[in-house]
N, C-alpha and C positions, 0 to 999 in steps of 0.2 A: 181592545176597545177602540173602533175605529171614530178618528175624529173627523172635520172637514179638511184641515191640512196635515194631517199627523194621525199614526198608528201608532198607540199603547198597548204593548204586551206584559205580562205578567206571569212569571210561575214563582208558584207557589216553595219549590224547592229548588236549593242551590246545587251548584254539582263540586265537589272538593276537591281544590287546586286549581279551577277555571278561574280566570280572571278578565275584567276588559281589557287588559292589557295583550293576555296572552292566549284569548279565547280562538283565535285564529289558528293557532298551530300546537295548542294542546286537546284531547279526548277523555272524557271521563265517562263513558255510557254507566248507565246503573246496570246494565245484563247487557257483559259484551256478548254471551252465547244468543240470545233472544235478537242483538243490533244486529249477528253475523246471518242469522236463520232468516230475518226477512229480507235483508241486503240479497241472500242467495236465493230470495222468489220473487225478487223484485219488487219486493212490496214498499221499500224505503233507498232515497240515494245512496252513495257511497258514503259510509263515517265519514265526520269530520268537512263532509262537501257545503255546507247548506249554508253555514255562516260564511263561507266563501263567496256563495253566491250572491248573498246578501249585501256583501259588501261592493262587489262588482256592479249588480246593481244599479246601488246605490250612486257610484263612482262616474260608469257609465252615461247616468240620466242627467247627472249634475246635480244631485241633491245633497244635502248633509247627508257625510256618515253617520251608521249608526249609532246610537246614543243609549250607553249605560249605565247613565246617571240614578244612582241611588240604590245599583247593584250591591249587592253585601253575601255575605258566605250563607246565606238563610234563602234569600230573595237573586231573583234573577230580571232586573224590568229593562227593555227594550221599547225606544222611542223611534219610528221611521217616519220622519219630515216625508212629505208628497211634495212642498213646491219645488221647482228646479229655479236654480240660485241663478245659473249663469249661462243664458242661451246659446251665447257664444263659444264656449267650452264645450259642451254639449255638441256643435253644432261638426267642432273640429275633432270630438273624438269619433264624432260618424262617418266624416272624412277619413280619419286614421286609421278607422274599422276597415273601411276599405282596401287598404294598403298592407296591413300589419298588424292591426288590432288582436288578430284573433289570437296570436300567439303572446297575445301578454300574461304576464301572470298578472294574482292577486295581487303581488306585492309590488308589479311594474307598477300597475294601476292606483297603486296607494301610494306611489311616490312623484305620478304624474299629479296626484292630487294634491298632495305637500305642496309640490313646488309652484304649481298655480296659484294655493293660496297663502302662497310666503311664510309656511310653515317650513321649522325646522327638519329634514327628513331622518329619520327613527336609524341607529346605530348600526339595525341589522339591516338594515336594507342598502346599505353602500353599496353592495356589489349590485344591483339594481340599478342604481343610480348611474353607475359607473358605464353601464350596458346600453343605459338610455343616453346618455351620452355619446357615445359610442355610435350610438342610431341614427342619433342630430336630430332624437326629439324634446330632449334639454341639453343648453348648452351652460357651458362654467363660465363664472368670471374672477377673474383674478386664479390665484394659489394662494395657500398656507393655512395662519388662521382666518384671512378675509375671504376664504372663498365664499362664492354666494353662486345660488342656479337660480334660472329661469327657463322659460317652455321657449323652445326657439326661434328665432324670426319668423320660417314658414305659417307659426300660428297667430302673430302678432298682421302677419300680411295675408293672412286669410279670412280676419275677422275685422280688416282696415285696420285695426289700428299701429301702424307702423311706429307713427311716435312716443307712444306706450313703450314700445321696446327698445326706442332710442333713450327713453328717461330711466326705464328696470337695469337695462345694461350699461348704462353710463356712458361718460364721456370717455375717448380713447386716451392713452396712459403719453402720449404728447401733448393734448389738449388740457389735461388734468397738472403737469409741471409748468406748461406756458402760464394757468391761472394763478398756480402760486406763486412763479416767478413775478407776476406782471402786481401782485400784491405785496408781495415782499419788495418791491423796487417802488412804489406807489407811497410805503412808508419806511423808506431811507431812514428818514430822520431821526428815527426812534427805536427804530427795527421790528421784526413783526414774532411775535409771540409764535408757541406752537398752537397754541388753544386757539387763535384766530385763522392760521391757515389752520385746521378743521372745520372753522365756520365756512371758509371759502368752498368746499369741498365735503359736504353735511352726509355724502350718501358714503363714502370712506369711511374705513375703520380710523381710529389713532391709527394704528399702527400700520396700514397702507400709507394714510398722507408721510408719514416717517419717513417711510421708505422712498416717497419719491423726493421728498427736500435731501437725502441721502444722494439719491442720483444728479441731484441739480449740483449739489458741495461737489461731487466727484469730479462733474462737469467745469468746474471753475467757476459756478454762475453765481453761489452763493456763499456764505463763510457762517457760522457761529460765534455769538458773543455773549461770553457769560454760563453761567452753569446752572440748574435746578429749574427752579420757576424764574429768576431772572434772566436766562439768556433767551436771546433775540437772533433775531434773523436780521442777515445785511445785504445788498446783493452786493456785489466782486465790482470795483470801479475797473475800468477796462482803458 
């Protein structure tokens, strides 16, 4: 049922063991003899191609992915958004088409799309992730538990906006201990809590800011007072 911004589709019957989670890399044909006999006159894609396509697509144009809300073991319904969300996205994957596009996969593609839109990227696709990386078409920041991606500078200075990617990617990891240093020495008097250096530095994990009051103590620049919720930060009289 096509609408002005949006295609709603509908069938009537589910297919068992497909889900939207995992409808990309499972197949359930109701006649696999009947899927193989037209496959072999050409009369239909290859199995299993078509939601792929869909997705790329989708991914390609800059639109929402597909939507299969209200999907159930009975009911199969499919929502396709028509507006494109993000011209400039868009604009850079036509660029990258250029260059390297062609050989992405489905799942490059769904994980360039994660990390655009500061979604978490999906467990199975790390070695994806890892590859694009790799490419220097996302770059990391930090290690451990704080890591975090974004789409890399080239795309941030392709679409102007450079200081977008100066804010996503943060400040460098000298600039980020001078701040806490220059707060923790600011309130000497009383000493500075951990809860307030993470105000200082709001785009950190806890446990990044940790680690860098960790390296300044190491440094000689700061000491600990107190234990639990009552200790405080000092900086090192010199």
């Amino acid at each position: 049922m096509p609408f002005v911004s949006f295609m709603f589709l509908q069938n009537p019957n589910g297919s068992p063991g497909i889900t939207p989670e995992n409808i990309l890399w499972e197949q359930s044909p109701r006649n696999r003899r009947i899927a193989e006999a037209f496959a072999r006159c050409g009369l239909v894609e290859r199995s299993g191609q078509g939601m792929n396509m869909i997705y790329e697509a989708c991914i390609r144009e800059s639109k929402p992915r597909p939507d299969f809300t209200h999907t159930d073991p009975y009911h199969v319904w499919l929502t396709l958004h028509g507006e494109v969300q993000h011209p400039e996205f868009l604009r850079f994957l036509e660029k990258l088409g250029e260059e390297r596009l062609e050989s992405f996969t489905t799942q490059d593609l769904l994980v360039v799309d994660h990390v655009f839109r500061n979604e978490p990227v999906p467990e199975g696709f790390k070695g994806n992730l890892l590859r694009l990386v790799e490419r220097g078409i996302i770059e990391q920041i930090s290690r451990g538990r704080g890591t975090r991606y974004v789409l890399s500078r080239r795309f941030y200075k392709f679409i102007g906006k450079k200081g977008v990617y100066t804010r996503k990617r943060g400040l460098d990891r000298e600039t980020n201990k001078a701040l806490i240093l220059k707060h923790i020495r600011d309130n000497a008097a009383g000493g500075a809590p951990l809860r307030d250096l993470i105000q200082v530095l709001p785009a950190l994990s806890r446990f990044q800011v940790q680690r860098l009051v960790q390296e300044l103590r190491d440094e000689g620049l700061v000491k600990l007072v107190g234990a639990t919720k009552g200790a405080r930060w000092f900086p090192v009289e010199k």
